[in-house]
N, C-alpha and C positions, 0 to 999 in steps of 0.2 A: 609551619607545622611539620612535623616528625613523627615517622612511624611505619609501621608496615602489615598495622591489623586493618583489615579494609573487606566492606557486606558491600555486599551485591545484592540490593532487594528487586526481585523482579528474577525470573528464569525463559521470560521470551527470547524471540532471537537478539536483540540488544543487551540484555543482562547475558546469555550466554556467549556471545562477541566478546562484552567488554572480560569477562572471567578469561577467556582465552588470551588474549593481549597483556594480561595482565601476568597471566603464568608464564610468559617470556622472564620473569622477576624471578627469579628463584627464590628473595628473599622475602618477598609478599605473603603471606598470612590471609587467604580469601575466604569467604563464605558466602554461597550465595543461598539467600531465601525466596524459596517460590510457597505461595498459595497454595497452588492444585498439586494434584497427586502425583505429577510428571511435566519436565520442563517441555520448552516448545512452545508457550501461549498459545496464539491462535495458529500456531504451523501445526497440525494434528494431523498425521494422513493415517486415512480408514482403508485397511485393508478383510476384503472376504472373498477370498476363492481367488479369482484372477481379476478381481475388482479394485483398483486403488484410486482413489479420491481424497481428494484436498480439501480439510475444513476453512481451510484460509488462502492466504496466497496461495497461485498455482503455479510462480515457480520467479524467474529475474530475469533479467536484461546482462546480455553478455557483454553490453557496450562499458560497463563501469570495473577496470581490472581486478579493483579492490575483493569485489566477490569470489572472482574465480582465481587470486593468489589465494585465499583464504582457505577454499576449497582444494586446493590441491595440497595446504601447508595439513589439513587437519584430514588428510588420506581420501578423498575423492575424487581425485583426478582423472581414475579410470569409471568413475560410475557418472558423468557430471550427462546430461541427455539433452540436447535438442531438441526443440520442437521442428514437427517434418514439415518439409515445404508448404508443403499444402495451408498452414496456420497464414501463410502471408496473405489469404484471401481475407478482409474482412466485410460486414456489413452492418448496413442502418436500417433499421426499421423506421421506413417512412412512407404513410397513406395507405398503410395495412399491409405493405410488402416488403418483403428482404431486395435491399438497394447495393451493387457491390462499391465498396468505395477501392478509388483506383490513386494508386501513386503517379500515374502517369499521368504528367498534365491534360495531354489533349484528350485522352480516356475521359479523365475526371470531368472537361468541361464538356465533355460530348455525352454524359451519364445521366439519368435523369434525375437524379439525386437532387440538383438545386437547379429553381426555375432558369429562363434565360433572363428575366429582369436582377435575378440573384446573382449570375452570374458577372454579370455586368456591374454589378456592385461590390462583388469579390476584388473585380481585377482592378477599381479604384483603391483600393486599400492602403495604399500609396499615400492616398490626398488625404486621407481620414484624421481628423482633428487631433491633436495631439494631446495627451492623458491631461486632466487634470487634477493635482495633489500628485500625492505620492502611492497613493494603494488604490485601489477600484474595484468593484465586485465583477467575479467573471461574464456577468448577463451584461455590466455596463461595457466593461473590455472589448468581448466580442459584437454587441450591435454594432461599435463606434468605430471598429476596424475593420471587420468582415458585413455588415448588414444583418437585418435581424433572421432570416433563414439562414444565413450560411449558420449564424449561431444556434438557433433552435435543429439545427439538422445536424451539426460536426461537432460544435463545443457542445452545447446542452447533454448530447448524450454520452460524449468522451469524460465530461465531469460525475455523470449519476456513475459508469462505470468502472473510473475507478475511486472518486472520493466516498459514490453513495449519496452524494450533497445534496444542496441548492443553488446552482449559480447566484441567484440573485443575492445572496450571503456570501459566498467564499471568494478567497481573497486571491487574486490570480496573481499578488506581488509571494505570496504565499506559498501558493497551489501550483502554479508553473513560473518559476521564477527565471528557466530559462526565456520563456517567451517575454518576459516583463522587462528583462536584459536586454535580449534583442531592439526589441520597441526603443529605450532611451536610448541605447547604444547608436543605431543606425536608423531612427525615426519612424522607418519603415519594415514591415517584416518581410515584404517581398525582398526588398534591397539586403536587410539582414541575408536572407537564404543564398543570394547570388554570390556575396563578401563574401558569406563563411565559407563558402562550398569553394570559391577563387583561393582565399588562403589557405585552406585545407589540399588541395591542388600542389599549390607553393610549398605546402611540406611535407608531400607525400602522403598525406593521413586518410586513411578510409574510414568508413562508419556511416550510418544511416542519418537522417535530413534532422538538424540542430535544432527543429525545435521543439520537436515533441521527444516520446519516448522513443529512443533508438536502442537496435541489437536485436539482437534474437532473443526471445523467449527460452529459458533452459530451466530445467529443471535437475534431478539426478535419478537412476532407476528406479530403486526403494521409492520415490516421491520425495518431496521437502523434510518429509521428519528427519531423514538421513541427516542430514546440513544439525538439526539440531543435537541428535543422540553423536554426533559425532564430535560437535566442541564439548561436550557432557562431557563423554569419555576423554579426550584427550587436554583438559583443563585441570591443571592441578590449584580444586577448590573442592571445599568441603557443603557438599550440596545438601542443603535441608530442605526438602520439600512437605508440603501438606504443614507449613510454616508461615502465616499469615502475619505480617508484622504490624502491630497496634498502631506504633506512635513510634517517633525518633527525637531523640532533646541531646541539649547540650550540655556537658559539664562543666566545671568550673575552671577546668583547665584546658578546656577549648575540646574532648574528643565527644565520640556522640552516644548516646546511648537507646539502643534499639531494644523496646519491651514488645514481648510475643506470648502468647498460653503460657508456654513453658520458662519464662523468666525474663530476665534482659542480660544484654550480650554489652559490651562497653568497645568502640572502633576507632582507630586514626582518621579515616575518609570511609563515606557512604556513598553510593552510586543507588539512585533510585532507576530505575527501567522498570518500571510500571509505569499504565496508562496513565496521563496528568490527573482524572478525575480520582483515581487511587491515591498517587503523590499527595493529594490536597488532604487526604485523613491522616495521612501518616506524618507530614507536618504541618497539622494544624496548633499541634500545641509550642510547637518549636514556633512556628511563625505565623499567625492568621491570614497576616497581608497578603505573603506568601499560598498560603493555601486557596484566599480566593481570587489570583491573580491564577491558578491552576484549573481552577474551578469556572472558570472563563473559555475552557478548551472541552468542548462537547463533543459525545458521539454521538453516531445514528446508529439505526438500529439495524443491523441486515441479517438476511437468514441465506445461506448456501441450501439449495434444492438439486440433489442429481437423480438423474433420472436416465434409464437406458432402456432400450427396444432392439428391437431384433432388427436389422437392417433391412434386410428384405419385408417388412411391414411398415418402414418409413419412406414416405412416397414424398421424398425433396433433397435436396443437393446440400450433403453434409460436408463439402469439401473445402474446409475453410477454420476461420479460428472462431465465428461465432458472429453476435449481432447484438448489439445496444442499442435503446429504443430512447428515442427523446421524449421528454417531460409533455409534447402537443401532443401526441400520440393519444395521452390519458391510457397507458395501458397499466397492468399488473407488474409487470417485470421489467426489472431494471437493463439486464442482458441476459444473453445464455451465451455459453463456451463448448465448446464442442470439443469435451477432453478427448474422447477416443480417436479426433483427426489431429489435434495436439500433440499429443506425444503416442509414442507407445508404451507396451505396458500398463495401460490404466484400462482396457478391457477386452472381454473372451472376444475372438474374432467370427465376425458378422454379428458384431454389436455396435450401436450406435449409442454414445454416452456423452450427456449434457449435463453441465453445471448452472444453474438459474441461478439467478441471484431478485432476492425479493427484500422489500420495505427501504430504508433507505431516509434522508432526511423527509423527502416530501411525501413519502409514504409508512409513516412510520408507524402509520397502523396497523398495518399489515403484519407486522411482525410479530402481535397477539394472538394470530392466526394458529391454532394448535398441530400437529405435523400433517396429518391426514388431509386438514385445509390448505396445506400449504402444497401438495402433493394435487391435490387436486386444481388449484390455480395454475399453477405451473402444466397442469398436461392441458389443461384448457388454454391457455394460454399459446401452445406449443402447436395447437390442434388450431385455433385461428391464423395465427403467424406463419408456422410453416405447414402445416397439412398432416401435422402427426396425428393420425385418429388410431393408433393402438395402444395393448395394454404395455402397459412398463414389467418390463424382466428383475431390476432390480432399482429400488428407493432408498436413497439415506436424505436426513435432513441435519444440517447443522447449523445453530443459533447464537447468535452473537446478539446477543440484545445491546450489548455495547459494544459496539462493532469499530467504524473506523471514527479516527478522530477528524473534528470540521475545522479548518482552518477560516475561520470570517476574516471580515473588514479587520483589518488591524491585526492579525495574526502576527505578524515579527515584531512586533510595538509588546503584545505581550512575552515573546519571545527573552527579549531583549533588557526586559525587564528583569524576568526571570534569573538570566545569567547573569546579571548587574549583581542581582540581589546575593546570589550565593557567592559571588566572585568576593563583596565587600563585607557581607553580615554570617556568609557561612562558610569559611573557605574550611574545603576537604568533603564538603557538599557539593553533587550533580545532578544533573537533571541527564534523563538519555531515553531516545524510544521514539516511536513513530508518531506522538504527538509533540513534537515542535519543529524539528528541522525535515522534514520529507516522512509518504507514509509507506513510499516501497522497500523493499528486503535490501538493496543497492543504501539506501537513506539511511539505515538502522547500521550496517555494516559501517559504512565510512562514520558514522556518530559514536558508535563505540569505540575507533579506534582514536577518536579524535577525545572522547571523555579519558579514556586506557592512557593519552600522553597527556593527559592536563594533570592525573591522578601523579603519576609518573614527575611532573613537575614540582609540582607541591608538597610531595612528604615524603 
């Protein structure tokens, strides 16, 4: 195929990634259509007074270059923020108490975090049976490598916190695909950590422990929206917002045609960056199969809660990044964030400001919750946990009733389908966005730049 008229449906940070990469082309023809009134999806930051809050992500991992070449190609270089030392504390809510978890070995096993019979079963992990099949859900992962507390106390709550999930559903070939690697790679993930950390050694390389999320947490002054009004601005495409796209078909001479309110627009290549469960309306009439092989990628529901106090009126140790609560606990809240020891900038000083995060797969009812309920959870919640018994200075609530997407059993099977199917049935069709390959800000970045040179290849 040939050509150089190419939509961009979707204006999250994936559609506005891939629209940048693509205006390296001088001779490309872009458009991109967003839904809502203003690109950014769910990166929205709410600013009031000296208050700034994040409706979505709270910011990225400086461990993956791709972002922060990005950032400094599209003029942020000098606003790009750090989270302050202080975020490296974190904690577990577990048996009703804030538990610190420690990177230091001997800390960690001297913490009361996990019994000593768990312990003991931690440092076997070595001997633990080796997967079987090819994928496994994270509940069965971690009982069979860690034991069933390390997993209900470390993984269980590392998974609500950032997928929102279920382990017993999600796919950890999936969901942490590094650790999945490891595992076959070197059988063992102790042994993995020792290898990688020896060959990293061997070639000078620095960076935080391989197998979870490494780097620092960063954000930019302004907050996140920055990162999106700033590929806006510096992307030569012609942005339709508050442009919902109906349906996409094909012509008889192979290009696509995109019908919306206001007509239909005729393209060489479409990049979809919408959520998969969006994708599947838009081509359902192009493809069915296609649509509910889409329609296989679910969200949960989560609501963002912040909530700020007067310091001097909260009687507990805010010095840290925050605390996630495992699924045994039976509590309300999935975690809280402690944006105001986080970064700076996000609130007046001698304030204390927390981000809650509620409902989620296994509590998905929660999220029916109207704000005032949800406001009230959250400080009751906050008032058992850590000993906040005051009134909040300032409240926002933000809802995502389709919030993040759940990678299950078999997530890269539909994956993989997916890309099959456009590669031979639609070529100049893509798929891009936090529902297939990764669901952090680092995952969307490196996918559009990798959709931006397939686009690049083919027409």
């Amino acid at each position: 195929m040939t050509g150089n008229k190419i939509a961009i449906i979707g204006g999250g940070l994936s559609g506005l990634c891939c629209a940048w990469y693509l205006s390296r082309n001088p001779e490309r023809q872009l458009t991109v259509y967003e839904s809502a009134p203003e690109v950014g999806g769910k990166i929205q930051t709410f600013r009031n007074g000296e208050f700034t809050v994040e409706s979505g992500p709270n910011g990225f991992l400086d461990s993956r270059k791709e972002i922060l070449q990005l950032a400094h190609e599209i003029g942020l270089g000098e606003r790009i923020l750090p989270s302050n030392s202080a975020s490296a504390r974190r904690f577990i809510c577990s048996e009703g108490k804030l538990r610190e978890i420690f990177a230091n070995p001997i800390k960690f096993m001297t913490s009361p975090l996990l019994s000593w019979p768990a312990k003991f079963r931690l440092a076997l992990e070595h001997f633990a049976k080796p997967p079987q099949g090819e994928d496994e859900t994270l509940e069965t992962f971690g009982t069979r490598k860690l034991g069933r507390q390390a997993f209900e106390r470390l993984i269980d709550p590392m998974a609500s916190g950032i997928y929102a999930g279920n382990p017993a559903t999600m796919s950890v070939r999936s969901c942490f695909p590094k650790i999945y690697e490891m595992e076959r790679k070197y059988g063992s993930l102790t042994k993995a950590l020792f290898s990688i950390k020896k060959e990293r050694r061997q070639q000078g390389a620095a960076g935080g422990g391989p197998a979870g999320p490494a780097g620092v947490l960063t954000s930019f002054v302004g907050g996140m929206k920055d990162m999106a009004d700033a590929l806006r601005d510096g992307s030569r495409a012609e942005w339709k917002t508050n442009v919902p796209i109906q349906k996409v078909e094909k012509t008889a001479d192979g290009r696509y045609c995109l019908t919306h309110a206001n007509g239909q627009e005729l393209y060489d290549a479409v990049v979809i960056a919408t959520p998969a469960w969006d994708a599947a309306d838009i081509v359902e009439q192009l493809d069915h199969e296609m649509a509910a092989h889409l329609r296989n990628i679910l969200p949960s529901p989560i609501h963002v809660v912040a909530v700020a106090f007067n310091e001097h009126e909260v009687n507990a140790d805010t010095n840290g990044f925050g605390f996630l609560v495992p699924g045994t606990e039976n509590r309300k809240l999935l975690g809280s964030l402690w944006t105001s020891a986080i970064f700076q900038h996000r609130a007046p000083k001698g304030i204390f400001m927390t981000r809650c995060m509620v409902g989620g797969a296994r509590q998905a009812h929660l999220a029916e919750l109207d704000d005032e309920a949800l406001v009230a959870l959250v400080r009751q919640e906050l008032q058992e946990i850590m000993g906040i018994d005051a009134h909040p200075v300032f409240t926002k609530v933000f809802r995502w009733q389709k919030g993040i997407p759940q990678y299950t059993l078999g997530h890269h099977q539909v994956v993989s389908w997916l890309e099959e199917r456009c590669r031979t049935q639609h070529p100049g069709l893509l798929l891009t966005g936090n529902s297939y390959r990764g669901i952090s800000l680092n995952d969307c970045v490196v996918d559009a730049a990798r959709v931006a040179s397939a686009i690049e290849a083919t027409t």
